[in-house]
PyMOL Python script that loads the backbone (N, CA, C, O; Angstrom):
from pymol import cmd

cmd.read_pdbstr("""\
ATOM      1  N   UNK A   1      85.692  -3.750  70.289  1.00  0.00           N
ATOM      2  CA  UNK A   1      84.525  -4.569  70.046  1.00  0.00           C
ATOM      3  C   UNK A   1      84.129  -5.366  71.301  1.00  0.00           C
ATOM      4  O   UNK A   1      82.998  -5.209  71.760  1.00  0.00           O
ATOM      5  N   UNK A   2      84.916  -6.132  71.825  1.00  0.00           N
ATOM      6  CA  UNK A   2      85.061  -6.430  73.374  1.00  0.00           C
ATOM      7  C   UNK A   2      84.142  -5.961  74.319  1.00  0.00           C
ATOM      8  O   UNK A   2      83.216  -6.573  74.851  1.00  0.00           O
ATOM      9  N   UNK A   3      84.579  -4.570  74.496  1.00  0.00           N
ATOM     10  CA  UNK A   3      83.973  -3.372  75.479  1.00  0.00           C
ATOM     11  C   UNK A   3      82.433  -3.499  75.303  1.00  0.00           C
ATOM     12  O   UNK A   3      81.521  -3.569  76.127  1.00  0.00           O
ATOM     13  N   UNK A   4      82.460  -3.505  73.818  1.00  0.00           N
ATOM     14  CA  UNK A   4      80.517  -2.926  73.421  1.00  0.00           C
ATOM     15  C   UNK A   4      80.052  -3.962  73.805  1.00  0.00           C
ATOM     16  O   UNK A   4      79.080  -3.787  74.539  1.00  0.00           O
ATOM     17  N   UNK A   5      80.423  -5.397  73.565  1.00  0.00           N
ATOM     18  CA  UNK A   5      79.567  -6.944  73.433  1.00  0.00           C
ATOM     19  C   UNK A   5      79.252  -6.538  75.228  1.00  0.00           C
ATOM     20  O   UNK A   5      78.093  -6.522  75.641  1.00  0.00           O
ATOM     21  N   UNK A   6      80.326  -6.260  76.069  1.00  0.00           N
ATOM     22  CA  UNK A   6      80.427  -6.661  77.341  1.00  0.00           C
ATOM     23  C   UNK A   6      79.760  -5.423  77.416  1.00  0.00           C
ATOM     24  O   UNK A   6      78.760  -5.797  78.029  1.00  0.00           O
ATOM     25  N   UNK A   7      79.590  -4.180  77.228  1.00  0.00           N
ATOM     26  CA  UNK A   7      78.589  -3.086  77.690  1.00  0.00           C
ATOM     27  C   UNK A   7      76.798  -3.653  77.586  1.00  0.00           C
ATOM     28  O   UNK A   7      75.920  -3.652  78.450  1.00  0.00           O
ATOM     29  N   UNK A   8      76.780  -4.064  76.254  1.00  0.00           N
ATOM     30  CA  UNK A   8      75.246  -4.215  76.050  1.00  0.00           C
ATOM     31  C   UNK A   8      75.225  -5.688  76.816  1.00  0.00           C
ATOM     32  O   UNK A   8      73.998  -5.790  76.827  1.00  0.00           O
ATOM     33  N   UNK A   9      75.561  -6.588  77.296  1.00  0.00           N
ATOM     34  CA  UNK A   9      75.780  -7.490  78.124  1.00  0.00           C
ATOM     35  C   UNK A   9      75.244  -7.200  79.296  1.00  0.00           C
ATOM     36  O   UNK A   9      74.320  -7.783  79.864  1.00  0.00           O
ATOM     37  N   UNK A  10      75.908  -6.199  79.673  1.00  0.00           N
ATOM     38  CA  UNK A  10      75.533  -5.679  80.673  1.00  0.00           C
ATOM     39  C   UNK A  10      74.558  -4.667  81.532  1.00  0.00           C
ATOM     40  O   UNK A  10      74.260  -4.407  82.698  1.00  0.00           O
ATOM     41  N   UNK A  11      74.235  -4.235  80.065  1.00  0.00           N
ATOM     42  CA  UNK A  11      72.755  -3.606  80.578  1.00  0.00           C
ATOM     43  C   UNK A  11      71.494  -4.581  79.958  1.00  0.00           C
ATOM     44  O   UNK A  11      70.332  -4.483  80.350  1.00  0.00           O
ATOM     45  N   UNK A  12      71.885  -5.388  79.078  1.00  0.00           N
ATOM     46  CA  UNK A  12      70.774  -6.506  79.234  1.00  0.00           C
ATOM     47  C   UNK A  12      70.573  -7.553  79.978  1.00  0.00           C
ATOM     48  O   UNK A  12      69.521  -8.193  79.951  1.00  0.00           O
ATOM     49  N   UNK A  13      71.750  -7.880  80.852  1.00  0.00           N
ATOM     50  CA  UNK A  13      71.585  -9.113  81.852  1.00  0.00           C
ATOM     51  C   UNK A  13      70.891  -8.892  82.753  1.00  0.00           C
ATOM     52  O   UNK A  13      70.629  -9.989  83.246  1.00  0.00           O
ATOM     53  N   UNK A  14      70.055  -7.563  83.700  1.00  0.00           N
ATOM     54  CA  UNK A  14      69.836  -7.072  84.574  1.00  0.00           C
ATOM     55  C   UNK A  14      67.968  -6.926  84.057  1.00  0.00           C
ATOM     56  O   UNK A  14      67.132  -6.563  84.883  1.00  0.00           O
ATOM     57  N   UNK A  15      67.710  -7.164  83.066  1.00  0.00           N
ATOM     58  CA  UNK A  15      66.314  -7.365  82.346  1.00  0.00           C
ATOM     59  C   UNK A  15      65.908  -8.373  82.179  1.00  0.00           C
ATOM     60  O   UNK A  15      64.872  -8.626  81.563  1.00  0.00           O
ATOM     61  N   UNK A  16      66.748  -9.261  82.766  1.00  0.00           N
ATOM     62  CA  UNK A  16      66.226 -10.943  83.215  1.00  0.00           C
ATOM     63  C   UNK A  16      65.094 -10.772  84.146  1.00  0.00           C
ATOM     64  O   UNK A  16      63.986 -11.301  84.057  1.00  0.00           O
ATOM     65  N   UNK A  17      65.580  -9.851  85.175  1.00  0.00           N
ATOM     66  CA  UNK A  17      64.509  -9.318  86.528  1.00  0.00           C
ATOM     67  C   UNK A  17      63.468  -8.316  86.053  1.00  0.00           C
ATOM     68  O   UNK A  17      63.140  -7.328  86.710  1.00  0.00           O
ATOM     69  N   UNK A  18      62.927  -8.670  84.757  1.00  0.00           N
ATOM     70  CA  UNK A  18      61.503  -7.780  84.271  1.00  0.00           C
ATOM     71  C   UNK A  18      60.607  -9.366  84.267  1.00  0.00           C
ATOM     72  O   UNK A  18      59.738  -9.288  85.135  1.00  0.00           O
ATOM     73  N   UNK A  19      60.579 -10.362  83.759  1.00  0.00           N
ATOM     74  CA  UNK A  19      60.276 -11.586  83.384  1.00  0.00           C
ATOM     75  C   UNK A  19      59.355 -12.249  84.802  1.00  0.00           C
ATOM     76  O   UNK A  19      58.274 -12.836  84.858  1.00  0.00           O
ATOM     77  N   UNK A  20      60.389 -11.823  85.901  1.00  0.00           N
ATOM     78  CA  UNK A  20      59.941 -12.163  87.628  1.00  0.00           C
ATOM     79  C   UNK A  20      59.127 -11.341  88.058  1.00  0.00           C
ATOM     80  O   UNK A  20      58.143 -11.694  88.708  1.00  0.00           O
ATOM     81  N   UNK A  21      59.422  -9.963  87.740  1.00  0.00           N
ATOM     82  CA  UNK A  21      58.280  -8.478  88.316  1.00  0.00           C
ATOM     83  C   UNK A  21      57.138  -8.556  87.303  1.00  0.00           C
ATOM     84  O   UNK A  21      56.210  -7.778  87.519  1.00  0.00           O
ATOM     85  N   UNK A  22      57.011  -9.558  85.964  1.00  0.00           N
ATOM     86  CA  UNK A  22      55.822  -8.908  85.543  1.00  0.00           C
ATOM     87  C   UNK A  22      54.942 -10.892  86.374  1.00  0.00           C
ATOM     88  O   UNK A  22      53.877 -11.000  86.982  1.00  0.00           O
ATOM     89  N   UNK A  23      55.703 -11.755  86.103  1.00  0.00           N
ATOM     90  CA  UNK A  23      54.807 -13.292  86.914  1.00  0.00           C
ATOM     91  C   UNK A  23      54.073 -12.674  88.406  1.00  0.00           C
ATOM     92  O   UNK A  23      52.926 -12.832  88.823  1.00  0.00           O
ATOM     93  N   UNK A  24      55.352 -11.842  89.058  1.00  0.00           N
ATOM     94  CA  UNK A  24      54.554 -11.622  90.291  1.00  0.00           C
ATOM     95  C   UNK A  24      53.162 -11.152  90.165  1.00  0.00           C
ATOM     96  O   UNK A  24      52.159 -11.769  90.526  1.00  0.00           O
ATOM     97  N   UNK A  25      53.225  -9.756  89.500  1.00  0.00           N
ATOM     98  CA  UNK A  25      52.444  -9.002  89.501  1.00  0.00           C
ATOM     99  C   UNK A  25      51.340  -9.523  88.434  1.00  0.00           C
ATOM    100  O   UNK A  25      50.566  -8.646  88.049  1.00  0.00           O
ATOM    101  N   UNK A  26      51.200 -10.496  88.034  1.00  0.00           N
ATOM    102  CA  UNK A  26      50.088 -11.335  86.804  1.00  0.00           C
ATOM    103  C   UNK A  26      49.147 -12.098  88.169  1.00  0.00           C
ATOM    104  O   UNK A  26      47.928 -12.159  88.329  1.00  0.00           O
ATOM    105  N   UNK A  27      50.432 -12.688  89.135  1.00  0.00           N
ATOM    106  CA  UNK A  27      49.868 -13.557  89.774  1.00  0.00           C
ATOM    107  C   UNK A  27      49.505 -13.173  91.239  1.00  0.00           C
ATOM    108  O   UNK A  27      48.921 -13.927  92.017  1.00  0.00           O
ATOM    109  N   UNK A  28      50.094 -11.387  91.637  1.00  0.00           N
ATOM    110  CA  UNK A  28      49.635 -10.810  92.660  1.00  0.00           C
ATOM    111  C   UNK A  28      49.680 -11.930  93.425  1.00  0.00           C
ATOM    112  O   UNK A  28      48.696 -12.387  94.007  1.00  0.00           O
ATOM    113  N   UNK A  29      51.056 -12.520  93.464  1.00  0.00           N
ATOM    114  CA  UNK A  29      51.746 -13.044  94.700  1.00  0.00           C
ATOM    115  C   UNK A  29      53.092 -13.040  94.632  1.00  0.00           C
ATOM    116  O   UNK A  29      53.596 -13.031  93.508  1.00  0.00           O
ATOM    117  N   UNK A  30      53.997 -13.046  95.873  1.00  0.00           N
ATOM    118  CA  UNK A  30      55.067 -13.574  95.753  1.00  0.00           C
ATOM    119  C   UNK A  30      56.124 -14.692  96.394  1.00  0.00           C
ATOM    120  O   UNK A  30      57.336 -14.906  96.424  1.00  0.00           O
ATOM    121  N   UNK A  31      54.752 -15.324  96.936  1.00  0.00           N
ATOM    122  CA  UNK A  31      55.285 -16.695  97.973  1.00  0.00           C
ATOM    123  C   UNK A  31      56.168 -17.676  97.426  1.00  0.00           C
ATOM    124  O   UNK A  31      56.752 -18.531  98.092  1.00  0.00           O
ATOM    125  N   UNK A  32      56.225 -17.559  96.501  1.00  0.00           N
ATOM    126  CA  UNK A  32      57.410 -18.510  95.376  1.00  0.00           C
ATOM    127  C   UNK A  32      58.576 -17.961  96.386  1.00  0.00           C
ATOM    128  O   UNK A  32      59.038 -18.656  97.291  1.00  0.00           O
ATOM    129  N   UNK A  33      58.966 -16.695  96.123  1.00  0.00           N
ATOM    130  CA  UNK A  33      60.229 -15.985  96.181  1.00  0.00           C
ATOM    131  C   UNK A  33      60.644 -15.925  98.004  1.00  0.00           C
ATOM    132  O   UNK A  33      59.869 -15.599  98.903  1.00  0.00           O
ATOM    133  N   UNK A  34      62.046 -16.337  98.141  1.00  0.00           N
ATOM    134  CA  UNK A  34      62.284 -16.362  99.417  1.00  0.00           C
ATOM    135  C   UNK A  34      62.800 -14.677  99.920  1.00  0.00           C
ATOM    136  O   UNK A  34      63.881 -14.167  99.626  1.00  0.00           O
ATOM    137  N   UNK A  35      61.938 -14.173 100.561  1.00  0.00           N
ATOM    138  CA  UNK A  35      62.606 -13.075 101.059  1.00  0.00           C
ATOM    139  C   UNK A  35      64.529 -12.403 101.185  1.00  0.00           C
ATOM    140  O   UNK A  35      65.314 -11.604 100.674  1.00  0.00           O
ATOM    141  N   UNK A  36      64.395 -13.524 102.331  1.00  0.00           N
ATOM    142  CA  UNK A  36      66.057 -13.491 102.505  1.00  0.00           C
ATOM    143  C   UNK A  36      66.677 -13.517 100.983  1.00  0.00           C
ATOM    144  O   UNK A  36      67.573 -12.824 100.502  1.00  0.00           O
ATOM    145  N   UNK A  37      65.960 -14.465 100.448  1.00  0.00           N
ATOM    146  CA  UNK A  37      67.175 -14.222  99.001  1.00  0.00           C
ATOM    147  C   UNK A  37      66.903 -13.397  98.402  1.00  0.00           C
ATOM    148  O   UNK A  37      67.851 -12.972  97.742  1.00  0.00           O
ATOM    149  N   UNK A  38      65.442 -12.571  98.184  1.00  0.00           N
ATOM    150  CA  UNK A  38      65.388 -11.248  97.900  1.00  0.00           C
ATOM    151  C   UNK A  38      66.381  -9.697  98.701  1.00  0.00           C
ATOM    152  O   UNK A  38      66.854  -8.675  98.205  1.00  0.00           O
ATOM    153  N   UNK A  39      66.345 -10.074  99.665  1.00  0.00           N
ATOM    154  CA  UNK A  39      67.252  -9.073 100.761  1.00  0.00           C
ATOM    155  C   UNK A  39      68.507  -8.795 100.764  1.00  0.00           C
ATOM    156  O   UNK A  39      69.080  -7.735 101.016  1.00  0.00           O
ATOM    157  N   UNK A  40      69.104 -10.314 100.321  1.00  0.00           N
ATOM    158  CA  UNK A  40      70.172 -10.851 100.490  1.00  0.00           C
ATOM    159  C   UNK A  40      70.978 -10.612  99.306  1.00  0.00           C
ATOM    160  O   UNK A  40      72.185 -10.394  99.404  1.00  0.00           O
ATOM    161  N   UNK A  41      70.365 -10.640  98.179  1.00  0.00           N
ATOM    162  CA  UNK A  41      71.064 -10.097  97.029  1.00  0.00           C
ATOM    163  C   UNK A  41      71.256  -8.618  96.784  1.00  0.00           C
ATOM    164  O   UNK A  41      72.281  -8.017  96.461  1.00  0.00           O
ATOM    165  N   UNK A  42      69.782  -8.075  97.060  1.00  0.00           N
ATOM    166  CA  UNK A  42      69.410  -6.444  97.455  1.00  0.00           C
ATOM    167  C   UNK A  42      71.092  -6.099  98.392  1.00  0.00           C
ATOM    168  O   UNK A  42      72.100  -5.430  98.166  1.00  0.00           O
ATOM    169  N   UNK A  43      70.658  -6.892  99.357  1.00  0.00           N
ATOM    170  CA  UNK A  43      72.037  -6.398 100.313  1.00  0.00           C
ATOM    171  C   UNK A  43      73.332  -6.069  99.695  1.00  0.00           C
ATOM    172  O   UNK A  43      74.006  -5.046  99.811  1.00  0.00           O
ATOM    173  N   UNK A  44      73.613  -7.466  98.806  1.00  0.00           N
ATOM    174  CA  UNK A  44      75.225  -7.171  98.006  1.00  0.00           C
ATOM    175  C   UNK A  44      74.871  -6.040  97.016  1.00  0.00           C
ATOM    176  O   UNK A  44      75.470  -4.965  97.036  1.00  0.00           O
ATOM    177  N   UNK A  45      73.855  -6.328  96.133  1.00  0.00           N
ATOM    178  CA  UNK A  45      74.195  -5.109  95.219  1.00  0.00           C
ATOM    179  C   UNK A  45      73.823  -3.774  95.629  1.00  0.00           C
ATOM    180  O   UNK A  45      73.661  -2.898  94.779  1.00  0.00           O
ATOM    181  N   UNK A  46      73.679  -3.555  96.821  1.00  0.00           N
ATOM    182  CA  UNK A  46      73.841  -2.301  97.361  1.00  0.00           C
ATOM    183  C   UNK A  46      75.052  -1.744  98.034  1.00  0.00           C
ATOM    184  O   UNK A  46      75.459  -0.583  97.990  1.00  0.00           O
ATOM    185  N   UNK A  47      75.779  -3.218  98.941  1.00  0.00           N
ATOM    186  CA  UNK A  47      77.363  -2.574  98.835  1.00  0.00           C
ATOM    187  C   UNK A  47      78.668  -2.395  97.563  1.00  0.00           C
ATOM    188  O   UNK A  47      79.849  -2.045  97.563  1.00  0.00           O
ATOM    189  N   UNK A  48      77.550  -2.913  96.429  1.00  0.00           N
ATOM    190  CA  UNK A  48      78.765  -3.224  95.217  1.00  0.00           C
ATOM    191  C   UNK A  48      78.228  -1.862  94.863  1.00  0.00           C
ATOM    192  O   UNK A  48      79.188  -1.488  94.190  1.00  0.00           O
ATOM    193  N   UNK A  49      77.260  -0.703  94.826  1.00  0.00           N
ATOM    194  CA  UNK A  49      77.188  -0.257  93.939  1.00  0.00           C
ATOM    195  C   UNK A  49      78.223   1.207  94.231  1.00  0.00           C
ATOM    196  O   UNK A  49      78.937   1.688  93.351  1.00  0.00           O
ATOM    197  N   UNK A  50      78.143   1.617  95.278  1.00  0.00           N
ATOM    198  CA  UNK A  50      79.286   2.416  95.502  1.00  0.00           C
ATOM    199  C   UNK A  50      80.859   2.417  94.736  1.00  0.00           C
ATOM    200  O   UNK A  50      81.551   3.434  94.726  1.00  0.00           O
ATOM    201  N   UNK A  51      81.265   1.218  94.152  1.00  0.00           N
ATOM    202  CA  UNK A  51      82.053   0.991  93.638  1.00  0.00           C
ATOM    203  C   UNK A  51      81.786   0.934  92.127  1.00  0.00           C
ATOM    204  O   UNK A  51      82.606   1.261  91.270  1.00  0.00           O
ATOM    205  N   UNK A  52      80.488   0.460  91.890  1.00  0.00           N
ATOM    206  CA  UNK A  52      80.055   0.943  90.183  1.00  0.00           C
ATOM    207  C   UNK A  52      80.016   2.529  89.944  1.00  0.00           C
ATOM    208  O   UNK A  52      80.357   2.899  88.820  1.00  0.00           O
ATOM    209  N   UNK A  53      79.509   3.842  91.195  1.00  0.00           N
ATOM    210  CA  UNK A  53      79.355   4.468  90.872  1.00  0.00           C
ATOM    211  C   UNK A  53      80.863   5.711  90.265  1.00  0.00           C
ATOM    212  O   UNK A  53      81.121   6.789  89.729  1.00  0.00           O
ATOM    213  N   UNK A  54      81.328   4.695  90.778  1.00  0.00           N
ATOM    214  CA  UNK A  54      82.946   6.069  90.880  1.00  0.00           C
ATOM    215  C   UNK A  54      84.124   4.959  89.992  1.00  0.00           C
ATOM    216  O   UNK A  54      85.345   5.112  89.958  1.00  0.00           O
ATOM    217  N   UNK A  55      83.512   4.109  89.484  1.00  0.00           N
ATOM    218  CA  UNK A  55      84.474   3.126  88.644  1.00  0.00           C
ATOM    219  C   UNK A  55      84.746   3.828  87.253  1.00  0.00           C
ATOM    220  O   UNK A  55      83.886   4.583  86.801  1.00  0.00           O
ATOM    221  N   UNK A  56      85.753   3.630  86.665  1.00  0.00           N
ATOM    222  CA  UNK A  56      86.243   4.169  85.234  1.00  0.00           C
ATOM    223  C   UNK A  56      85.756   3.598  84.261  1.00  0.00           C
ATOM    224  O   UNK A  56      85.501   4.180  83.207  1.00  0.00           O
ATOM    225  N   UNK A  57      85.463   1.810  84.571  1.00  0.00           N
ATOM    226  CA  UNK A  57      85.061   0.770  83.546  1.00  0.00           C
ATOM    227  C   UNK A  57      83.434   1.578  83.738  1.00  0.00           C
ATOM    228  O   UNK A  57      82.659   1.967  84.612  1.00  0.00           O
ATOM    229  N   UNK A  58      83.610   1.484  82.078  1.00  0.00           N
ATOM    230  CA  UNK A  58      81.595   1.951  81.681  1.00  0.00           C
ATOM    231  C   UNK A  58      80.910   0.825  81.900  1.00  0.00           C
ATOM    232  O   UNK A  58      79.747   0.952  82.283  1.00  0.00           O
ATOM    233  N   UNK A  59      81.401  -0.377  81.733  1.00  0.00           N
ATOM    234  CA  UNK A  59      80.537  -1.878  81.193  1.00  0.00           C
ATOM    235  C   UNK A  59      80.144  -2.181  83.108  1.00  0.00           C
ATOM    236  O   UNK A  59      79.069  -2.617  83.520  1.00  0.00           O
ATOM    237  N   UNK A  60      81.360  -1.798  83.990  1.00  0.00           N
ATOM    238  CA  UNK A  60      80.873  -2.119  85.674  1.00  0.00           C
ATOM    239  C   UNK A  60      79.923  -1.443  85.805  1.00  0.00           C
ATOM    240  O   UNK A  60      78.855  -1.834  86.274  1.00  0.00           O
ATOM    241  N   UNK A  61      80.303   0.310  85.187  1.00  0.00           N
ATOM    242  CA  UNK A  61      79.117   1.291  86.162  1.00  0.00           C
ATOM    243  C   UNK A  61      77.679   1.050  85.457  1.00  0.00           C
ATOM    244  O   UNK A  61      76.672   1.320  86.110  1.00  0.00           O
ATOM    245  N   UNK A  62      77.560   0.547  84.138  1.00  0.00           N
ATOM    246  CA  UNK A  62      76.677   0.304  83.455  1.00  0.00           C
ATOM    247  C   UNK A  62      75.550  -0.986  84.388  1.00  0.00           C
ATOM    248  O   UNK A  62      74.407  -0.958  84.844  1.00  0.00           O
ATOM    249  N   UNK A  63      76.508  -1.869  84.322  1.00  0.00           N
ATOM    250  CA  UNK A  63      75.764  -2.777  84.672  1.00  0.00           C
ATOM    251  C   UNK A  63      75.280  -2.825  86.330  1.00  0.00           C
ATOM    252  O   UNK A  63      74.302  -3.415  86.789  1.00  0.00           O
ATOM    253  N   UNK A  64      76.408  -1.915  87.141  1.00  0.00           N
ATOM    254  CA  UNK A  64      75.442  -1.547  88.516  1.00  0.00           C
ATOM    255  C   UNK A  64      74.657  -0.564  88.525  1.00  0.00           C
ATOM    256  O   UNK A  64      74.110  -0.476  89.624  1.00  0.00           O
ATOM    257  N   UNK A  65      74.296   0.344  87.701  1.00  0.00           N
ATOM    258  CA  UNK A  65      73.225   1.082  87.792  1.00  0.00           C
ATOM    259  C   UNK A  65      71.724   0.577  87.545  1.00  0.00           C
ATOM    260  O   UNK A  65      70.707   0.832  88.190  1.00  0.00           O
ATOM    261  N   UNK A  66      71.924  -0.297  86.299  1.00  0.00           N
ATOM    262  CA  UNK A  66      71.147  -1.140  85.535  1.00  0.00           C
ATOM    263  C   UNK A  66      70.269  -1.946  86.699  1.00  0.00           C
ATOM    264  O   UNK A  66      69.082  -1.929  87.023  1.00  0.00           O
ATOM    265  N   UNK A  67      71.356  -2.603  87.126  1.00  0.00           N
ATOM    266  CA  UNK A  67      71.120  -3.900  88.368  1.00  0.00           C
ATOM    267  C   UNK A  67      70.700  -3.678  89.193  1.00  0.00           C
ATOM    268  O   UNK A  67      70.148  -4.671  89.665  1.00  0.00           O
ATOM    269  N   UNK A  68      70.556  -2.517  89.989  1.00  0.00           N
ATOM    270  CA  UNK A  68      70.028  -1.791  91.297  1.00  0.00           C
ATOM    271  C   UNK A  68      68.996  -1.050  90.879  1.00  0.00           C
ATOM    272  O   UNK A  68      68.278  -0.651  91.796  1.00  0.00           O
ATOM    273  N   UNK A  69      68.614  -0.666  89.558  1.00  0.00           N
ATOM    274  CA  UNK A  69      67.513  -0.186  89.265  1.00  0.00           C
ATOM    275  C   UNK A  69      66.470  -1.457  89.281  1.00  0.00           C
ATOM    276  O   UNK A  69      65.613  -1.533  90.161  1.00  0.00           O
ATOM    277  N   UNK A  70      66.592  -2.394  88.306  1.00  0.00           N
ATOM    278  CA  UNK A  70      65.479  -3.553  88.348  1.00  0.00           C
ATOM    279  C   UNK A  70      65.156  -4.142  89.291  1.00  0.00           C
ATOM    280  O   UNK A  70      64.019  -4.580  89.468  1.00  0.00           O
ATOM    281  N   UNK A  71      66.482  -4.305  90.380  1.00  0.00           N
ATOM    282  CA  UNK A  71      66.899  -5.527  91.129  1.00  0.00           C
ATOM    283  C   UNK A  71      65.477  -4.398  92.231  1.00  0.00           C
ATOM    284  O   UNK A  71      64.318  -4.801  92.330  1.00  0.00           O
ATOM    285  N   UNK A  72      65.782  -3.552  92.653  1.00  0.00           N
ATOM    286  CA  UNK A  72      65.093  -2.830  93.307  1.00  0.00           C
ATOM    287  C   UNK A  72      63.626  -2.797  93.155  1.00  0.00           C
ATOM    288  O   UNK A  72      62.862  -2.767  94.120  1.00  0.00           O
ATOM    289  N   UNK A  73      63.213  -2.804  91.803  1.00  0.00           N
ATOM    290  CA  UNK A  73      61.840  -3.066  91.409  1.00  0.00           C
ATOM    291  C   UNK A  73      60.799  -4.668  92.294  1.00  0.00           C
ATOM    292  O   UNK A  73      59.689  -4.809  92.806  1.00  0.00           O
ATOM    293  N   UNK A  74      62.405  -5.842  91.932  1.00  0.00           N
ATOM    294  CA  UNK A  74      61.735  -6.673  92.445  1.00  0.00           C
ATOM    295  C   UNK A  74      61.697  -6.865  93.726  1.00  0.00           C
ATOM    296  O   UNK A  74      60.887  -7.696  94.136  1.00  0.00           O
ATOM    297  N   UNK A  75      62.398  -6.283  94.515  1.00  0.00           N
ATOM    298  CA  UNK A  75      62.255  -5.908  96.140  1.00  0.00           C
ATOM    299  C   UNK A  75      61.007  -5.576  96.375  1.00  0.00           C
ATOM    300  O   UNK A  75      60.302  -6.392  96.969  1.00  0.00           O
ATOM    301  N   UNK A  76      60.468  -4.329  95.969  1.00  0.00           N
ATOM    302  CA  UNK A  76      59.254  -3.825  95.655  1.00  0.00           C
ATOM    303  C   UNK A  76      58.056  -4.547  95.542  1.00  0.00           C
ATOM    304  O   UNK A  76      57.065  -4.436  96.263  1.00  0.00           O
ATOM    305  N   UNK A  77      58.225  -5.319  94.557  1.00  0.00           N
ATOM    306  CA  UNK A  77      57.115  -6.112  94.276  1.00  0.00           C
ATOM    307  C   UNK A  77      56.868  -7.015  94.717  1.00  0.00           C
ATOM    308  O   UNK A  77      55.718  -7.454  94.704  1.00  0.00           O
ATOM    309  N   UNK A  78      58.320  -7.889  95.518  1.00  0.00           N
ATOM    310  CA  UNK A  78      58.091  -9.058  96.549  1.00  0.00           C
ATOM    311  C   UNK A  78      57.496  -8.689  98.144  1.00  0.00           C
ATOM    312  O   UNK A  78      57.227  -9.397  99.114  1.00  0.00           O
ATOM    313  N   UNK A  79      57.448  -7.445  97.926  1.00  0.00           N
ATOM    314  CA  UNK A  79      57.142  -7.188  99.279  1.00  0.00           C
ATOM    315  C   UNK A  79      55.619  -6.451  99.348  1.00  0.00           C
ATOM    316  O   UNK A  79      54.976  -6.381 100.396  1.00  0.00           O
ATOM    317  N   UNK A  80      55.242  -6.015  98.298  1.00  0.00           N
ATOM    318  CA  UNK A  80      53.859  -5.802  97.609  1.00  0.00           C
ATOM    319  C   UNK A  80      53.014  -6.973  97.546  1.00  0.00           C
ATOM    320  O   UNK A  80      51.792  -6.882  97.670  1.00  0.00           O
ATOM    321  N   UNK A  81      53.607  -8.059  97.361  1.00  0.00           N
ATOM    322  CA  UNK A  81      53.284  -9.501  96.539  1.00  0.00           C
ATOM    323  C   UNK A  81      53.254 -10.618  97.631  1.00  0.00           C
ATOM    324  O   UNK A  81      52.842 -11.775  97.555  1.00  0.00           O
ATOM    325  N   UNK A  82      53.887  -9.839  98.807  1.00  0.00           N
ATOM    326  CA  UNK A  82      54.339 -11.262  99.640  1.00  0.00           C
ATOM    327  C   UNK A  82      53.286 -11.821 100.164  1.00  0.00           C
ATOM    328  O   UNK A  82      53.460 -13.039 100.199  1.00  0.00           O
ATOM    329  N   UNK A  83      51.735 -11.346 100.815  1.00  0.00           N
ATOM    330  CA  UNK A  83      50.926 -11.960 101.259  1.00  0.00           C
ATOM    331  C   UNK A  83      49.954 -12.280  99.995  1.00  0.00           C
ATOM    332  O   UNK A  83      48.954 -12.968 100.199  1.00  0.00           O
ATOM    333  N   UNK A  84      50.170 -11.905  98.999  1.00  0.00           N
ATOM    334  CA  UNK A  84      49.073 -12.243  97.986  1.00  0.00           C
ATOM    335  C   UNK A  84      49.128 -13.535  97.896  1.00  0.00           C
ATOM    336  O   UNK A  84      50.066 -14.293  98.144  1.00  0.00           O
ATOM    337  N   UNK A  85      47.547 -13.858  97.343  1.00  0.00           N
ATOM    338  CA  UNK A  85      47.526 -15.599  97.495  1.00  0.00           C
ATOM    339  C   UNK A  85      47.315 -16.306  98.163  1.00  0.00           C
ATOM    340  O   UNK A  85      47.381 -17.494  97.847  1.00  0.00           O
ATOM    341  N   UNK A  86      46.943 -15.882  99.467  1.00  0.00           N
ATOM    342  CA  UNK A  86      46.841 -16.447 100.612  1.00  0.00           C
ATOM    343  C   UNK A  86      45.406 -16.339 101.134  1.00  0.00           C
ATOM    344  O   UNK A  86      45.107 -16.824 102.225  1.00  0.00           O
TER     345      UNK A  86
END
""", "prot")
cmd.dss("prot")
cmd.show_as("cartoon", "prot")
cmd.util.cbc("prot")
cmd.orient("prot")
């Protein structure tokens, strides 16, 4: 029971970052958002995911696939978004 709470945990924590990609894109800006900390997180969960992909735990590989899929979206859109508004 454990496993499942912490599986669906984990592919819903990573849908927090739909909430940010749809404000940007309402407000076709993204000057709120600091790059670097966009980059900067991008950065880690791109060296963590190598290790989600070949991991045994479902609830890790779950949640780095999950995470690098959205997380990636909002890269996207901050960088789509970054001069809007101006």
């Amino acid at each position: 029971m454990i496993h499942k709470i912490a599986l669906v945990a984990a592919i819903v924590l990573p849908l927090w970052n739909i909430p940010l990609i749809m404000r940007m894109v309402k407000r076709k800006s993204s000057k709120d958002i600091s790059l670097y900390w966009v980059f900067g997180v991008w950065g880690c969960l791109l060296l963590m995911f190598p290790s989600g992909i070949v991991s045994e735990d479902i609830v890790w590989r779950a949640f780095n696939i999950s995470n690098i899929l959205l997380f990636t979206c909002v890269v996207i859109c901050a960088l789509v978004y970054y001069r809007g508004g101006e």
